[in-house]
C-alpha positions as CSV (number, residue, x, y, z in Angstrom):
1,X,-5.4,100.9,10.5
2,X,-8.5,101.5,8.8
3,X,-10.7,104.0,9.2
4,X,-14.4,103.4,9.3
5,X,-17.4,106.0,8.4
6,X,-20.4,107.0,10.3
7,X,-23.1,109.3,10.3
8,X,-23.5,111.7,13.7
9,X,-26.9,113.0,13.5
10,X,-29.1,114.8,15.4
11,X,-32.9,113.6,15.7
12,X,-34.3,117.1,15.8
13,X,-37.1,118.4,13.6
14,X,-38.1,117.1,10.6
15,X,-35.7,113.5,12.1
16,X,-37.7,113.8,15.4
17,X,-39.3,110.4,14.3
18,X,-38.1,107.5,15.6
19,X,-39.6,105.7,12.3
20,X,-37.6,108.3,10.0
21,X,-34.4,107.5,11.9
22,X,-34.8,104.0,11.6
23,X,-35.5,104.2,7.8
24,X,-32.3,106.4,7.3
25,X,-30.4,104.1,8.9
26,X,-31.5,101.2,6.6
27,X,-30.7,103.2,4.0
28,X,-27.5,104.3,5.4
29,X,-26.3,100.9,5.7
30,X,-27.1,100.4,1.8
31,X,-24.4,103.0,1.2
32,X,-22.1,101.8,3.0
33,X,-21.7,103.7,6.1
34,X,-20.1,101.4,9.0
35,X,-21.6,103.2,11.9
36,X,-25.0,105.3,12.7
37,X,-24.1,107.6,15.8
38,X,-27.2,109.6,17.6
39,X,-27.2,112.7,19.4
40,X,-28.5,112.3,22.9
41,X,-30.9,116.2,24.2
42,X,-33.6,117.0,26.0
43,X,-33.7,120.4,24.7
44,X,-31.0,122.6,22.2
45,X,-32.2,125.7,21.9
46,X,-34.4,128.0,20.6
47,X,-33.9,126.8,16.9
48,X,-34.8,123.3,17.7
49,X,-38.5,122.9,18.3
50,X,-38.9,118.7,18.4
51,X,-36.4,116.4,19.5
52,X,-36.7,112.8,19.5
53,X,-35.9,110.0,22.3
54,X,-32.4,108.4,21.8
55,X,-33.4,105.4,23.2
56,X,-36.1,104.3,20.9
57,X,-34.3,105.5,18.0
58,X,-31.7,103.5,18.9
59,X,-34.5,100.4,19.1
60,X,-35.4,100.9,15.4
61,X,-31.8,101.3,14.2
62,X,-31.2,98.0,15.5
63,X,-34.4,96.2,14.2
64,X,-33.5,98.4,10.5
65,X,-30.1,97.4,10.5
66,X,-27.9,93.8,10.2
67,X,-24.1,95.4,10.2
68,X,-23.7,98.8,11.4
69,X,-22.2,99.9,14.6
70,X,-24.5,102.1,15.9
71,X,-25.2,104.4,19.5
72,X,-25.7,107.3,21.4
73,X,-23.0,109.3,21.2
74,X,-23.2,111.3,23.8
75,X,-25.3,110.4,27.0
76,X,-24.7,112.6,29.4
77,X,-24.5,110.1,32.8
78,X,-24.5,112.2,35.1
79,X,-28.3,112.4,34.4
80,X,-29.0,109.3,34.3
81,X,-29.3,106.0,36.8
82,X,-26.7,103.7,35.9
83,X,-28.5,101.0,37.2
84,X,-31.3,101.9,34.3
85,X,-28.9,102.8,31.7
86,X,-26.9,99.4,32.5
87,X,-30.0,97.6,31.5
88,X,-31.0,99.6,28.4
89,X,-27.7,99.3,27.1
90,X,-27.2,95.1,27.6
91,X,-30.9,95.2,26.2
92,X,-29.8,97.5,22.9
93,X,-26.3,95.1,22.6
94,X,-28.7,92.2,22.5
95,X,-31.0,93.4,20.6
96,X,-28.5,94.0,17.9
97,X,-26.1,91.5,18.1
98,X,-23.3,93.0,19.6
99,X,-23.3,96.2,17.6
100,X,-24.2,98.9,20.3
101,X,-21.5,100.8,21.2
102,X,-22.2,103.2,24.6
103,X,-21.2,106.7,23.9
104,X,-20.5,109.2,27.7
105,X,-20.2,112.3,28.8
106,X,-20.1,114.9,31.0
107,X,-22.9,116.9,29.6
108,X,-23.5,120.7,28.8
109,X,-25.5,122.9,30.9
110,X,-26.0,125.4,28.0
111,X,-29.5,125.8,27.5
112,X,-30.3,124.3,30.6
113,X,-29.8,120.3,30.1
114,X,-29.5,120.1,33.5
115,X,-30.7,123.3,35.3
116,X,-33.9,123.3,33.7
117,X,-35.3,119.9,35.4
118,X,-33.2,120.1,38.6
119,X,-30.1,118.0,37.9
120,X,-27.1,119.0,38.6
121,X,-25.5,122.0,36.9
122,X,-21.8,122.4,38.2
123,X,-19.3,120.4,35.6
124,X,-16.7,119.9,38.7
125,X,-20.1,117.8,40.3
126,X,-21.2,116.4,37.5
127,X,-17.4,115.4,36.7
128,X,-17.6,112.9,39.9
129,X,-20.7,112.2,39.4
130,X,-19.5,110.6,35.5
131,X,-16.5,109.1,37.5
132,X,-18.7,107.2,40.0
133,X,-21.3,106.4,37.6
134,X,-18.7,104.5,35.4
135,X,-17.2,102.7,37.8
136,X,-21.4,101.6,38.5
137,X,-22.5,101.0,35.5
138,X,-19.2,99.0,34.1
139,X,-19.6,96.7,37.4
140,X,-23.4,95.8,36.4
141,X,-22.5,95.7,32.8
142,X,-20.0,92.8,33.7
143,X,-22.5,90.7,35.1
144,X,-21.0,90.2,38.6
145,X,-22.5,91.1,41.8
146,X,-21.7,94.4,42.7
147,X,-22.1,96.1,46.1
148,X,-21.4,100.1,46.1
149,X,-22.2,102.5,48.4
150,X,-20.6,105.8,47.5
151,X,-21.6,110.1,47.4
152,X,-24.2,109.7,44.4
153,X,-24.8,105.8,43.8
154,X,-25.9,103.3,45.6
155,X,-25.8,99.6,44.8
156,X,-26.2,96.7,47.5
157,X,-25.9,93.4,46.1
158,X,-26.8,93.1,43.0
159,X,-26.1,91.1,39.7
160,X,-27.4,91.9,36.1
161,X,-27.9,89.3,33.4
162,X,-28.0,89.0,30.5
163,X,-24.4,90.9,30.6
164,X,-23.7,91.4,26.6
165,X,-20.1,93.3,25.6
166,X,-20.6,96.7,25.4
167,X,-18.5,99.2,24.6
168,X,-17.8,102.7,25.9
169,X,-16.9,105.9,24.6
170,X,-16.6,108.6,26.6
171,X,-16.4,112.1,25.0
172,X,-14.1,115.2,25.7
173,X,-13.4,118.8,23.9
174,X,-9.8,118.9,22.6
175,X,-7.5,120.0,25.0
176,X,-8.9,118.9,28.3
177,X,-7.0,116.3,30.1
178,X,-9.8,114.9,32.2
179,X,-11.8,113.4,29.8
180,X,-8.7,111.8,27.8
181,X,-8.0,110.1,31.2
182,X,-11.1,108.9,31.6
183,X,-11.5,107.3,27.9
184,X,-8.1,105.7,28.6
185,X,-9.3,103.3,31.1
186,X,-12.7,102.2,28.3
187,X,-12.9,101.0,24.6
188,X,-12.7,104.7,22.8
189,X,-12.5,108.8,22.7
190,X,-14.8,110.8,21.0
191,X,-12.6,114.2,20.6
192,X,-15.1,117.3,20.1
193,X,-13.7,120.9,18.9
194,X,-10.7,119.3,16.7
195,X,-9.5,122.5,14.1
196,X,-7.7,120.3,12.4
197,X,-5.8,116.7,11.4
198,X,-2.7,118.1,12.9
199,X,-4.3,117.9,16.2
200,X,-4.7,113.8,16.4
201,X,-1.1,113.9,16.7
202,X,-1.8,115.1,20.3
203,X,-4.8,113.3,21.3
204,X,-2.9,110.1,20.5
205,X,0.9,111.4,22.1
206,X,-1.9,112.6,25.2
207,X,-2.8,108.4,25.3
208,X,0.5,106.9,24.9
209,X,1.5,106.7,28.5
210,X,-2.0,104.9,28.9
211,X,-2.6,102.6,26.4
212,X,-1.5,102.3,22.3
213,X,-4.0,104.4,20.0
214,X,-2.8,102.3,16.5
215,X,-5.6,100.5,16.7
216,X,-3.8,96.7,17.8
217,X,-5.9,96.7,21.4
218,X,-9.3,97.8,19.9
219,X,-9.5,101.3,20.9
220,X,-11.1,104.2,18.9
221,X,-10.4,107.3,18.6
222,X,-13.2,109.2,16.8
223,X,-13.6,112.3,15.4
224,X,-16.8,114.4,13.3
225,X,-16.7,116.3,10.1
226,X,-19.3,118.6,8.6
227,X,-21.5,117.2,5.8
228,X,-19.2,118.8,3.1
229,X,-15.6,118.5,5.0
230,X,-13.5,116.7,3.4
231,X,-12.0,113.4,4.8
232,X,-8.9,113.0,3.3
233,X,-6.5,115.0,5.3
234,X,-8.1,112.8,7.9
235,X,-7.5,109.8,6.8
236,X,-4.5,107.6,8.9
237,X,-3.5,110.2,11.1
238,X,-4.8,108.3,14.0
239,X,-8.6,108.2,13.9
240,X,-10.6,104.6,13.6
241,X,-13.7,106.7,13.0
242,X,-14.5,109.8,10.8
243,X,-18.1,110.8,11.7
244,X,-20.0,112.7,9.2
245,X,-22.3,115.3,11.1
246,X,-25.9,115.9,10.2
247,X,-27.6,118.7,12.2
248,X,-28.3,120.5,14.3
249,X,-30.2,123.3,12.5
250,X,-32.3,123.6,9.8
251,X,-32.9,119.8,9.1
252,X,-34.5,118.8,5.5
253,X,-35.1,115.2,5.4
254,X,-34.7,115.2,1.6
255,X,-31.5,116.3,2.0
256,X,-30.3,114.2,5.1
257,X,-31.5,111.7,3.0
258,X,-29.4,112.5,0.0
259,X,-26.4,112.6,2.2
260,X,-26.5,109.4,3.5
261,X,-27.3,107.8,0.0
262,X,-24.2,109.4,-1.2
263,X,-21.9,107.1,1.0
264,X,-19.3,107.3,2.9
């Protein structure tokens, strides 16, 4: 199996700028990287003072880019409609030509994601609210008609088209079972909080009753490294993707940009 390279960055700050992001991810393809993965807030802190919308950074990536895989990575659903997101996503995977990939989770309530604007802050709730919401937005994503009447959604009769491929990753900390279940039943597995290569060996043993993690059925398991981490221990222990992480603090575009013009 091979393992591709992406960037993980965070449009905060001095890459609040949908424009920026879309020139960095020109120039990221130039270098070589194979996929351009973007961080998905509302707020983060005291430390972050701008934050840019995924969405339309994900727009310019696509029109600044012919070959990279690219996404949010991770939208938290249980925010979001999935009737809305089921169109912005088909829109994005046409846009691009089949290069979006969908990147879900359950989302953090740690400075108030959710609290702060009235959504809902209990993981257990939001966890069935994610569960739900897949099962939602997958339905309109295929195109079929799809009548669903359940404790957060409601859909009566109703098909989407254009209905492009789009794949989903869903995202989990190492360790939790719930959201390794979950990205067993979709295209991928973003595993957060990993202290080491050693600890793929698990996250793949964890999928094996589910589904084979070698790469032969087209599902990805992806991890992210710090700008300076080295990816060789890494390397074919189990991971498709090694994401390179840029942010969250203390963002200098000169040197994002001489990151990403190093290469993969």
């Amino acid at each position: 199996m091979t393992t591709r390279r992406g960037l993980f960055l965070a449009p905060f700050d001095a890459l609040a700028d949908a424009g920026v992001v879309g020139d960095l991810a020109a120039t990221a393809e130039a270098a070589g990287w194979d996929g351009f993965f973007l961080w998905d807030h509302l707020q983060y802190g005291d430390r972050v003072t701008s934050i840019a919308d995924v969405w339309t950074c994900c727009a310019a990536v696509a029109m600044r880019t012919e070959t990279m895989v690219f996404g949010p990575m991770v939208t938290p659903l249980p925010r979001r409609r999935p009737q809305v997101l089921a169109r912005q996503a088909a829109s994005l995977a046409v846009l691009s030509g089949g290069r979006f990939v969908l990147g879900l989770g359950l989302g953090d309530d740690w400075v108030g994601e959710f609290s702060a604007f009235g959504d809902e802050p209990d993981p257990r709730v939001r966890g069935r609210m994610l569960d739900e919401g897949l099962d939602v937005l997958t339905a309109l994503l295929s195109g079929e008609p799809v009548d669903h009447v359940g404790t957060h959604y409601t859909v009566r009769d109703v098909g989407f088209r254009p209905a492009p491929a789009v794949p989903i990753w869903l995202a989990g900390r190492f360790g939790n079972r719930a959201p390794l279940r979950r990205a067993a039943g979709h295209d991928g597995y973003f595993v957060i909080g990993l202290e080491g290569p050693d600890d793929l060996d698990d996250v793949t043993a964890g999928f094996a009753a589910h589904r084979p993690t070698d790469g032969s059925d087209g599902f990805d398991v992806v991890v992210d490294l710090q700008p300076r981490q080295d990816p060789t221990p890494w390397l074919d222990r189990g991971a498709s993707w090694l994401l390179t992480r840029i942010g969250p603090y203390d963002l200098d575009l000169a040197e994002v940009r001489q990151t990403i013009e190093a290469g993969p």
